[in-house]
DSSP file (Angstrom, degrees, kcal/mol; ACC not computed):
  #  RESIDUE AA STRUCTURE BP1 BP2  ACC     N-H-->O    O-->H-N    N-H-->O    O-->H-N    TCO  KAPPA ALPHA  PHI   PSI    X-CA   Y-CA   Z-CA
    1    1 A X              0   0    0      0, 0.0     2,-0.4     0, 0.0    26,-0.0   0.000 360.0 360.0 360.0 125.6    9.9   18.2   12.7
    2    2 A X        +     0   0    0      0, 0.0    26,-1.1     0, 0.0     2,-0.4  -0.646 360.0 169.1 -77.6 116.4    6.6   16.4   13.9
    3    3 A X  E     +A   27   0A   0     -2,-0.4     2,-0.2    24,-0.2    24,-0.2  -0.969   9.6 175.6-153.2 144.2    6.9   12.8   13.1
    4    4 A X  E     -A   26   0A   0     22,-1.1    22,-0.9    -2,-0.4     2,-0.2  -0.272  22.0-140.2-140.1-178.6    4.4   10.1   14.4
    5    5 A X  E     -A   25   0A   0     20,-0.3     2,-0.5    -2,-0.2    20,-0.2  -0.858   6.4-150.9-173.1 139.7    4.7    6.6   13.4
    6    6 A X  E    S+A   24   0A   0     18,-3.6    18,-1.0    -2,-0.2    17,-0.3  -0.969  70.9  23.2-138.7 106.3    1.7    4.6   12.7
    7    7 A X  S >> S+     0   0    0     -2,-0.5     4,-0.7    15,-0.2     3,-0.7   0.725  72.4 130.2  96.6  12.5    1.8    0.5   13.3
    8    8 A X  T 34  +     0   0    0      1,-0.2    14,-0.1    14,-0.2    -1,-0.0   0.233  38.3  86.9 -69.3   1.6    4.3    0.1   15.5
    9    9 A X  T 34 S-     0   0    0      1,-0.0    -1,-0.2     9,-0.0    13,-0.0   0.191 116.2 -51.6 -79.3   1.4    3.1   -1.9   18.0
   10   10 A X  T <4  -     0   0    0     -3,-0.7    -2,-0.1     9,-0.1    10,-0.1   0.198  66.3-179.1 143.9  32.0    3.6   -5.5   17.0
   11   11 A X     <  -     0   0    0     -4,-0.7     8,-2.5     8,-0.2    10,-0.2  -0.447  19.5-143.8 -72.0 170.8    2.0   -5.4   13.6
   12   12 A X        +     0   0    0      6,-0.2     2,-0.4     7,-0.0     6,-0.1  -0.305  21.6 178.8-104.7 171.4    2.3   -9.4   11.9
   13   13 A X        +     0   0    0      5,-0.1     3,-0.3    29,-0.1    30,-0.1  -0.464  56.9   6.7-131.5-155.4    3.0  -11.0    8.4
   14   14 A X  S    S-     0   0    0     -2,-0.4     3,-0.5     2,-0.3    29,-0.2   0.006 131.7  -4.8   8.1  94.4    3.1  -14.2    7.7
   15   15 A X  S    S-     0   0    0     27,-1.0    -1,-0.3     1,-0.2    28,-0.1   0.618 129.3 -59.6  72.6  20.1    2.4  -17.1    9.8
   16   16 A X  S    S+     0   0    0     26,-0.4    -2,-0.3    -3,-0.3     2,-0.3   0.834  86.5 166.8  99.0  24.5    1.9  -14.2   12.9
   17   17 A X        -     0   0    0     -3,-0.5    -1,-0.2    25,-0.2    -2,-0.1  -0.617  42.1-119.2 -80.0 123.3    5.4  -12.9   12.5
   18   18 A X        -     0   0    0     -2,-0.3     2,-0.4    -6,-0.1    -6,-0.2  -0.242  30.1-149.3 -54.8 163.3    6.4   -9.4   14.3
   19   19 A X        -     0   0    0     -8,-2.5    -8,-0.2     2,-0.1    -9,-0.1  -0.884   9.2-134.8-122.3 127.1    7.4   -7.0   11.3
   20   20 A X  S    S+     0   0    0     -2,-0.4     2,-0.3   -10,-0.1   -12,-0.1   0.033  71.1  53.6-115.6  61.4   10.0   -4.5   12.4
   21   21 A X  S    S-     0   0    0    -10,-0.2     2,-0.3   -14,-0.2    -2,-0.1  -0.923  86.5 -81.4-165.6 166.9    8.6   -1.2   10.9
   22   22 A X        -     0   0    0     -2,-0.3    12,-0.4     1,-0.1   -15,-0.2  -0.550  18.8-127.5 -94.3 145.7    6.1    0.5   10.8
   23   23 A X  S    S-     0   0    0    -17,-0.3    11,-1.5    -2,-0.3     2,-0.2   0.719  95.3 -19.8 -35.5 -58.1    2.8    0.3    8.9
   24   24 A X  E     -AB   6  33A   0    -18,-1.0   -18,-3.6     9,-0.2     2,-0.3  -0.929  53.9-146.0-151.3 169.4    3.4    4.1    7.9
   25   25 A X  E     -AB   5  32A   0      7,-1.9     7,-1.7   -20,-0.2     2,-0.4  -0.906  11.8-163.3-123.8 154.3    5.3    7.2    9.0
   26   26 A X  E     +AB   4  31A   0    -22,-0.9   -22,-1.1    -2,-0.3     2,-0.3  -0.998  11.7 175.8-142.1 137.5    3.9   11.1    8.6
   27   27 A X  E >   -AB   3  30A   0      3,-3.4     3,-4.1    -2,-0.4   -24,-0.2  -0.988  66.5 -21.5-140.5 140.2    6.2   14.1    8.9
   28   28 A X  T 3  S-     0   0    0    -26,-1.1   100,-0.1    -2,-0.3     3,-0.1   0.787 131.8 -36.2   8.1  72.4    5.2   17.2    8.4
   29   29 A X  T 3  S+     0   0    0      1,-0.4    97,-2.4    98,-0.1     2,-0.3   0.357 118.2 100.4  82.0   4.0    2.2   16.7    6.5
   30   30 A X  E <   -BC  27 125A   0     -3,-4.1    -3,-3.4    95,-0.2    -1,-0.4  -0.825  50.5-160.5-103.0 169.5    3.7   13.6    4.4
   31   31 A X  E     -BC  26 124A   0     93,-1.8    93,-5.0    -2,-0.3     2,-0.4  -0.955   6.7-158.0-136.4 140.2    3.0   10.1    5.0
   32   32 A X  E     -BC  25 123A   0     -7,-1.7    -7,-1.9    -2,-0.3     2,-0.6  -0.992  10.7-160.3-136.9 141.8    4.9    7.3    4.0
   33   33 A X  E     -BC  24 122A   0     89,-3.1    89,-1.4    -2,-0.4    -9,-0.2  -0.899  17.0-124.1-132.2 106.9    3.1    4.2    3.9
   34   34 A X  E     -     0   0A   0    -11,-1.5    86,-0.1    -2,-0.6    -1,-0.1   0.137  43.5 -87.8 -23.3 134.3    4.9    0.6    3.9
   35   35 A X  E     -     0   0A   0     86,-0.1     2,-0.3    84,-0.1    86,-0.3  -0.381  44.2-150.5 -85.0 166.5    4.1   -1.7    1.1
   36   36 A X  E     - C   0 120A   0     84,-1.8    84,-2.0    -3,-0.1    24,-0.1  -0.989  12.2-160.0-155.0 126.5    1.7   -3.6    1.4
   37   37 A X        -     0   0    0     -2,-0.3     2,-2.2    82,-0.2    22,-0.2  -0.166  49.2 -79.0-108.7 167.9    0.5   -7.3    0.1
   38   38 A X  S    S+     0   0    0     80,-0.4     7,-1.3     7,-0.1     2,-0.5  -0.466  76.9 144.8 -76.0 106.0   -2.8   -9.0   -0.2
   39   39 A X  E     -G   44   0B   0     -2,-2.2     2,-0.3    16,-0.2     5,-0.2  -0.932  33.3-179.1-133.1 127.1   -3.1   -9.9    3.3
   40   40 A X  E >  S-G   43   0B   0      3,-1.1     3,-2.1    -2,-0.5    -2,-0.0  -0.973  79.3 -16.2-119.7 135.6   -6.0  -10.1    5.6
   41   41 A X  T 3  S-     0   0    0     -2,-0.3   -28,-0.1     1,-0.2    -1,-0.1   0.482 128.1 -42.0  77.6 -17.8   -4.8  -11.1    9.1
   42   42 A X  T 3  S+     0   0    0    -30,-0.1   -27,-1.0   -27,-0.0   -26,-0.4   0.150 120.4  80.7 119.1 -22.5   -1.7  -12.4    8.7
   43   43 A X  E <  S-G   40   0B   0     -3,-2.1    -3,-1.1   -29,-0.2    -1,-0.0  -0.953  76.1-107.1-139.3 131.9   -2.3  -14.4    5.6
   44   44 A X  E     -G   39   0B   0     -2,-0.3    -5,-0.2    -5,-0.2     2,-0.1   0.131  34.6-136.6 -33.7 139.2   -2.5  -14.1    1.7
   45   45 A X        -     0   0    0     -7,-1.3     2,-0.1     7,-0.1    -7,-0.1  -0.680  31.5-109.4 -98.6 166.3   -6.1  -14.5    0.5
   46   46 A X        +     0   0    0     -2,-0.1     2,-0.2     5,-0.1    -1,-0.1  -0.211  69.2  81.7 -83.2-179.5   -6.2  -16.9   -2.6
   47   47 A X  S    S-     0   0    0      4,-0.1     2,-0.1    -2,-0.1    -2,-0.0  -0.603  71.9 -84.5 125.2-152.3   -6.9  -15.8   -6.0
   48   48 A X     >  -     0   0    0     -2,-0.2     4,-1.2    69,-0.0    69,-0.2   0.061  69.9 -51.5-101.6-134.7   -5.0  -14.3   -8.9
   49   49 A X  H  > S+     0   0    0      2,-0.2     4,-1.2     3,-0.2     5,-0.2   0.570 130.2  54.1 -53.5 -38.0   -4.3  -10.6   -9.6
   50   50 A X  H  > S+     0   0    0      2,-0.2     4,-2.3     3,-0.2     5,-0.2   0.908 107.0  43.0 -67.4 -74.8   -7.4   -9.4   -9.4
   51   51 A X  H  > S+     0   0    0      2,-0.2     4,-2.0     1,-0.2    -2,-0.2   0.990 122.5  50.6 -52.7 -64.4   -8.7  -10.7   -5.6
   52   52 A X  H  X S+     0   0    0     -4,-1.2     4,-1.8     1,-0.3    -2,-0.2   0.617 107.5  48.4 -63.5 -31.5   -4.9   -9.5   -4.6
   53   53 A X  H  X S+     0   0    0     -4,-1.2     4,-2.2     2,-0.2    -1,-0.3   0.939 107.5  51.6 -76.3 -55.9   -4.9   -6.2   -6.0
   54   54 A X  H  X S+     0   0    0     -4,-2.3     4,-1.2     1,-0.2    -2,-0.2   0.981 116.2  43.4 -52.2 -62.2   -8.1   -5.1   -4.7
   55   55 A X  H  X S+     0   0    0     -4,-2.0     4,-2.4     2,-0.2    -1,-0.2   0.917 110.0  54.7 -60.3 -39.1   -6.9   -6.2   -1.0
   56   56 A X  H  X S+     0   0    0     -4,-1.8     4,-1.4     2,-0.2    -2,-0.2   0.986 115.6  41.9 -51.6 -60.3   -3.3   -4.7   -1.4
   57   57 A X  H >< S+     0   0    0     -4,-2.2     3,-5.5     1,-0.2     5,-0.3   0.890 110.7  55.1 -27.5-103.5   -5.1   -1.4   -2.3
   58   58 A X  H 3X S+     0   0    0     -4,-1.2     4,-1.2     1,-0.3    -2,-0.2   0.443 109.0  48.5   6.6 -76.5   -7.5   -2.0    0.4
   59   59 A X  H 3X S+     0   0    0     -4,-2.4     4,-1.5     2,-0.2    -1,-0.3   0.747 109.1  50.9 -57.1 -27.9   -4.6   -2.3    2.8
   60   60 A X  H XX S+     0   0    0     -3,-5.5     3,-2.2    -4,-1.4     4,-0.5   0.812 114.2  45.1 -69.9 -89.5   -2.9    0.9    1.5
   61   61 A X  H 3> S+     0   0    0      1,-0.3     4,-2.8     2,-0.2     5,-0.3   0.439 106.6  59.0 -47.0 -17.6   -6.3    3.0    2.0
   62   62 A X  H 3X S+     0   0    0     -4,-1.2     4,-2.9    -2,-0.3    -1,-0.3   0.974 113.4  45.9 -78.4 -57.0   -7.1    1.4    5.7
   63   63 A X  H << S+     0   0    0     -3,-2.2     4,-0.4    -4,-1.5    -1,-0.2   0.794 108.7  47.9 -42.8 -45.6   -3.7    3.0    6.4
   64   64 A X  H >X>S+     0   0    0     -4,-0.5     3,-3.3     1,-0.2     5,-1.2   0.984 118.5  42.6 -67.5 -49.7   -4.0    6.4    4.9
   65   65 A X  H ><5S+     0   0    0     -4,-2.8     3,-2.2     1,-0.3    -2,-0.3   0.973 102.4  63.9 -79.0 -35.5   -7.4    6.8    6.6
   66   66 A X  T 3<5S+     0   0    0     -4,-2.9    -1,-0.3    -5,-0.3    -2,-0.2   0.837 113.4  39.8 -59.1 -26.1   -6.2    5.3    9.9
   67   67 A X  T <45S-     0   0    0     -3,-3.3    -1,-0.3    -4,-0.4    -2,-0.2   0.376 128.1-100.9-114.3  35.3   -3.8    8.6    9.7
   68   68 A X  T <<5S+     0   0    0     -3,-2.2     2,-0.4    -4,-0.7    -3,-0.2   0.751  81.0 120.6  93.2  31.6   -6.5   10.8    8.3
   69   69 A X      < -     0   0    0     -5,-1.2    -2,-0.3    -8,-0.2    -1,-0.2  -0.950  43.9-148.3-148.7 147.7   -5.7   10.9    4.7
   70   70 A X    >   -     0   0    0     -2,-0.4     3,-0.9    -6,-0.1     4,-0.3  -0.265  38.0 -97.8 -70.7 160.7   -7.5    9.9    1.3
   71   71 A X  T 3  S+     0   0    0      1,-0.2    32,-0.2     2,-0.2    30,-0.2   0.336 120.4  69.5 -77.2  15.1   -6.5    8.8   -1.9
   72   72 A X  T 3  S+     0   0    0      1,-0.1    -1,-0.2    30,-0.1    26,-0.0   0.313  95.4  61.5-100.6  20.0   -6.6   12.2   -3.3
   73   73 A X  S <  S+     0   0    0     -3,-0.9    52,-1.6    51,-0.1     2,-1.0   0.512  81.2 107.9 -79.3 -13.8   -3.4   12.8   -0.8
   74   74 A X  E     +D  124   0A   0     -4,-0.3    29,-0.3    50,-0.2    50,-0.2  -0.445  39.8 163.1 -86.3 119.7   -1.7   10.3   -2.6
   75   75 A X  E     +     0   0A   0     48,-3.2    29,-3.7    -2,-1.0     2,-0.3   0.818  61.3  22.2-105.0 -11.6    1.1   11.7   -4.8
   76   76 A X  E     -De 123 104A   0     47,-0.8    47,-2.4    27,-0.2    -1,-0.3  -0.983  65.2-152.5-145.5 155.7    3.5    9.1   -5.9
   77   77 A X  E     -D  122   0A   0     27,-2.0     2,-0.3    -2,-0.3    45,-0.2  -0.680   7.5-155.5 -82.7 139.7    2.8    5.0   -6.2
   78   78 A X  E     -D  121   0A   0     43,-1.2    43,-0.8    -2,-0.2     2,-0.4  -0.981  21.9-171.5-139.7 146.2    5.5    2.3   -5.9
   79   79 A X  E     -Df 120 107A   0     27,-0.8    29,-2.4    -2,-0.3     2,-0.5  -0.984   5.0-172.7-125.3 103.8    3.8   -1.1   -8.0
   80   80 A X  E     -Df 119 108A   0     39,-2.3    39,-1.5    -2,-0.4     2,-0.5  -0.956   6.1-167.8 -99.0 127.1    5.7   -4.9   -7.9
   81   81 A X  E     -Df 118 109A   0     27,-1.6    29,-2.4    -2,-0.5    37,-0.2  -0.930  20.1-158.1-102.6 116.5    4.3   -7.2  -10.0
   82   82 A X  S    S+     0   0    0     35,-1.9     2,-0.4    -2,-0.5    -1,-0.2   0.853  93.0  30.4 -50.4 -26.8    5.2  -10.8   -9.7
   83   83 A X    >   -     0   0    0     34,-0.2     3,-0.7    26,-0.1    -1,-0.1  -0.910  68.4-153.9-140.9 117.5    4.1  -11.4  -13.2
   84   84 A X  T 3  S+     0   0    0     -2,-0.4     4,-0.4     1,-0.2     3,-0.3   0.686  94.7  74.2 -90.4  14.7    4.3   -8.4  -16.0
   85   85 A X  T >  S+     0   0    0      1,-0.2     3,-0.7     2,-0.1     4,-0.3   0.877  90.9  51.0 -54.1 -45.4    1.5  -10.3  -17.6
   86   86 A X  T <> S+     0   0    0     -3,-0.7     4,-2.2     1,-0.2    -1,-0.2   0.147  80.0 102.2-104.6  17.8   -0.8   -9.1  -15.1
   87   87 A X  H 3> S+     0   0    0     -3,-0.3     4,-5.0     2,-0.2     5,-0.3   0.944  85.4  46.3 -58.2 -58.7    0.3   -5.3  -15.6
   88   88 A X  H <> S+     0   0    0     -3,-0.7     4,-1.3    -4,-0.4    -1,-0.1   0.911 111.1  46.9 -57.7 -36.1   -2.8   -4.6  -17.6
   89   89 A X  H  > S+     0   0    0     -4,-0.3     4,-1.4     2,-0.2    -2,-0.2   0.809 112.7  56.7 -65.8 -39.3   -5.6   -6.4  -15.1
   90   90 A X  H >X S+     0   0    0     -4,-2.2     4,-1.3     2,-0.2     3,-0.8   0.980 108.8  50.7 -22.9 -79.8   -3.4   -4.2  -12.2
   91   91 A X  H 3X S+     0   0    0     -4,-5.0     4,-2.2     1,-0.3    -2,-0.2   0.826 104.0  49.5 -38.4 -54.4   -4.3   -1.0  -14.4
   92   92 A X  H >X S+     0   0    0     -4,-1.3     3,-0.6    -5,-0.3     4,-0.6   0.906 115.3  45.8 -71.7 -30.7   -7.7   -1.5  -14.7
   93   93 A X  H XX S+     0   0    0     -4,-1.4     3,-8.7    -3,-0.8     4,-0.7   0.957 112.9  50.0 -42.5 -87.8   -8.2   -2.1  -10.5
   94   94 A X  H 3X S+     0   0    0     -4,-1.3     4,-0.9     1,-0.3    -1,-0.2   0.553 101.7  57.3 -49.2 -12.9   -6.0    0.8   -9.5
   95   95 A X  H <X S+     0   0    0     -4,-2.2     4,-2.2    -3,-0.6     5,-0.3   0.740 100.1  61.8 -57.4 -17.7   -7.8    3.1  -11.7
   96   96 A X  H << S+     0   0    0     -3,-8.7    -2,-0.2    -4,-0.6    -1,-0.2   0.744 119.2  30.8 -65.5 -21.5  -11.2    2.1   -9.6
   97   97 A X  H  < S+     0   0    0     -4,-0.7     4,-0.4    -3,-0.2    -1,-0.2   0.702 135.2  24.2-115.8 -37.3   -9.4    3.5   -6.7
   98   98 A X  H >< S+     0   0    0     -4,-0.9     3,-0.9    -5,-0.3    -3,-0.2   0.786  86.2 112.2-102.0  -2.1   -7.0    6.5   -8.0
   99   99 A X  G >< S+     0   0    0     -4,-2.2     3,-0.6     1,-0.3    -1,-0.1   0.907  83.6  44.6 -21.2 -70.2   -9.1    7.4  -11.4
  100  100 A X  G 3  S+     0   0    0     -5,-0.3    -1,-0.3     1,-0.3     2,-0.2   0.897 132.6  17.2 -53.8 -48.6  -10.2   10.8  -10.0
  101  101 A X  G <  S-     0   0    0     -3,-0.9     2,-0.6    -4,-0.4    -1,-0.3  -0.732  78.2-162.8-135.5  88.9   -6.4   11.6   -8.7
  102  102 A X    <   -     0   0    0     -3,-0.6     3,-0.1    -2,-0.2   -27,-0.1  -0.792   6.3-140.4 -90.8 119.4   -3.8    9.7   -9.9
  103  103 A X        -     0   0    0     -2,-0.6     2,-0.3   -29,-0.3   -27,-0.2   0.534  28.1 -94.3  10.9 137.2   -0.7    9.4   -8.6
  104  104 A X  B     -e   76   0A   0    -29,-3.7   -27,-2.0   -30,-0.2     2,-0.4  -0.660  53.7-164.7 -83.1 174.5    2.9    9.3   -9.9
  105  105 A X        -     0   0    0     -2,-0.3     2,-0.3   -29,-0.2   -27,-0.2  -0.993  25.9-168.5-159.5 131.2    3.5    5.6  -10.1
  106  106 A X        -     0   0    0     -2,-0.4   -27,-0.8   -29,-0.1     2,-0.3  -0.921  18.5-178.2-136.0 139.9    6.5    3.7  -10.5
  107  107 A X  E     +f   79   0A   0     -2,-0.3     2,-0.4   -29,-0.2   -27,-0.2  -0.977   7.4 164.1-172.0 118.5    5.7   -0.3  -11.5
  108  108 A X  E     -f   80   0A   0    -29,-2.4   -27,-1.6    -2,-0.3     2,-0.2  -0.995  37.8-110.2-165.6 155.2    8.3   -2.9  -11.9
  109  109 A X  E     +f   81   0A   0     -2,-0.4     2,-0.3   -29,-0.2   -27,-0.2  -0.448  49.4 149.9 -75.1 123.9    8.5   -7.0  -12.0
  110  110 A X        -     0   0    0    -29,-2.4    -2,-0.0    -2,-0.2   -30,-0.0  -0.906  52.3-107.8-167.0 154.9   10.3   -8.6   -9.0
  111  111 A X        -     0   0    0     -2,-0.3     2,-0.3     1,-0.1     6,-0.1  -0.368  46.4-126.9 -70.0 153.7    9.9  -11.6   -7.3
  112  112 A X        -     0   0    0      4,-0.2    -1,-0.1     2,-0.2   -31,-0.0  -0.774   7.8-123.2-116.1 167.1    8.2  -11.0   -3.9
  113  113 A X  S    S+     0   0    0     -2,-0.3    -1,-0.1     2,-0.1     2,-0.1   0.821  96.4  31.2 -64.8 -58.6    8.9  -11.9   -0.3
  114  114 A X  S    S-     0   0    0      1,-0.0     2,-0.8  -101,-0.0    -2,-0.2  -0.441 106.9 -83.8-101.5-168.8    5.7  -13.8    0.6
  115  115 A X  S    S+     0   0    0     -2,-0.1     2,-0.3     2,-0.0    -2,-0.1  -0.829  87.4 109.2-102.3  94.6    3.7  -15.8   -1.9
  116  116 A X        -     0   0    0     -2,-0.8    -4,-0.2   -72,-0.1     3,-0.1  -0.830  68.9-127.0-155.3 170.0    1.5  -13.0   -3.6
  117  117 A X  S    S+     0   0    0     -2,-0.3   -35,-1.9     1,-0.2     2,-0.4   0.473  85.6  39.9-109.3 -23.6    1.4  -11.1   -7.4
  118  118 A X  E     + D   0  81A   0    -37,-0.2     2,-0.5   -36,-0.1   -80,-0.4  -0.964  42.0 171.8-158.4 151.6    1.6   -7.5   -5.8
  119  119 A X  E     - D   0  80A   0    -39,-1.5   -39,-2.3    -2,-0.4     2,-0.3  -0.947  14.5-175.6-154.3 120.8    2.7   -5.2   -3.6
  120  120 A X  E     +CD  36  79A   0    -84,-2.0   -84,-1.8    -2,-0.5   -41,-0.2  -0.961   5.0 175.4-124.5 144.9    2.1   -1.6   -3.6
  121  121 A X  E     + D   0  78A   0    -43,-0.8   -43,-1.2    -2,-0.3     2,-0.3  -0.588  14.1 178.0 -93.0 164.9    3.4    1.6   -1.2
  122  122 A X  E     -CD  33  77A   0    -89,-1.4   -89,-3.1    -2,-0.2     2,-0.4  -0.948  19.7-126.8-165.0-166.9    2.7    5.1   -1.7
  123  123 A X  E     -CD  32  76A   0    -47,-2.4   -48,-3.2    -2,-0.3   -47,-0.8  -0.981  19.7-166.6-128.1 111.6    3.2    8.7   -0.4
  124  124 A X  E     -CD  31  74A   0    -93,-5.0   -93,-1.8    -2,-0.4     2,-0.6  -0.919  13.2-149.9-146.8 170.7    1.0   11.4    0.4
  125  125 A X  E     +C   30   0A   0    -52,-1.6     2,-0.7    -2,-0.4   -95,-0.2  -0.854  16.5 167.2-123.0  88.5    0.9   14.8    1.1
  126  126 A X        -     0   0    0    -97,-2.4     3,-0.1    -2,-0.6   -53,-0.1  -0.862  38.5-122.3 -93.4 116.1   -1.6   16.8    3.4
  127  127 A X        -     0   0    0     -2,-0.7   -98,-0.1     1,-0.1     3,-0.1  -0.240  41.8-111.5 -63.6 123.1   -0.8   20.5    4.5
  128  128 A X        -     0   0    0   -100,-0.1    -1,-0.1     2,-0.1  -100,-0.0  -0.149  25.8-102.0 -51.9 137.5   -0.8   20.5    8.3
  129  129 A X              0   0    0      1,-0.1    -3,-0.0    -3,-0.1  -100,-0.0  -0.306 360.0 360.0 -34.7 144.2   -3.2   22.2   10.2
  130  130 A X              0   0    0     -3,-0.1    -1,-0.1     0, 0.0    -2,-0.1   0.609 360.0 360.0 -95.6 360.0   -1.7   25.5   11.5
């Protein structure tokens, strides 16, 4: 099994703190890609649901392409929402990004880690070159 690791070199959260795993992982032709909050830098950007979603996305897609896959490689979503108010405003974002190929998707309330409304992972699938 071919398995690479992607972000293992000191990446940060929160107030510059090392994180000990890695961004994402790819094994034979999956990748699995670390959830991932609105963060630019090191720190939550402000807003509500909205600003946060688009940059938690954002941060998933920087990943995939950083190990050479799009978001129609993505086959399954994992969604926390602090708030399940903000389920519907969620929807309409993440269709801008996964409309064309959507994902299986799994999407559930839980309090988060840092101070943020969302945090999303996912999984995706390319067939390896042979």
């Amino acid at each position: 099994m071919d398995i690479k690791r992607f972000g293992v070199e000191g990446g940060t959260g929160t107030g510059g703190q090392h994180m000990p795993f890695a961004r994402a992982v790819a094994a034979d032709g999956w990748l699995y890609v670390s959830g991932q909050v609105p963060m630019v830098n090191g720190e939550v950007i402000d807003g509500g649901i909205v600003p946060q979603t688009h940059q938690a996305i954002k941060n998933v897609l920087a990943i995939l392409a950083e190990a050479g896959y799009g978001p129609e490689h993505v086959v399954r979503c994992g969604v926390w929402l602090d708030d399940t108010r903000d389920f519907a405003s969620f929807n309409k974002i993440f269709k801008e990004y996964f409309g064309a190929n959507p994902p299986a998707r799994a999407c559930v309330q839980s309090s988060m880690v840092v101070d943020c409304k969302v945090e999303v992972d996912c999984i995706a699938y390319k067939k390896p070159a042979a």
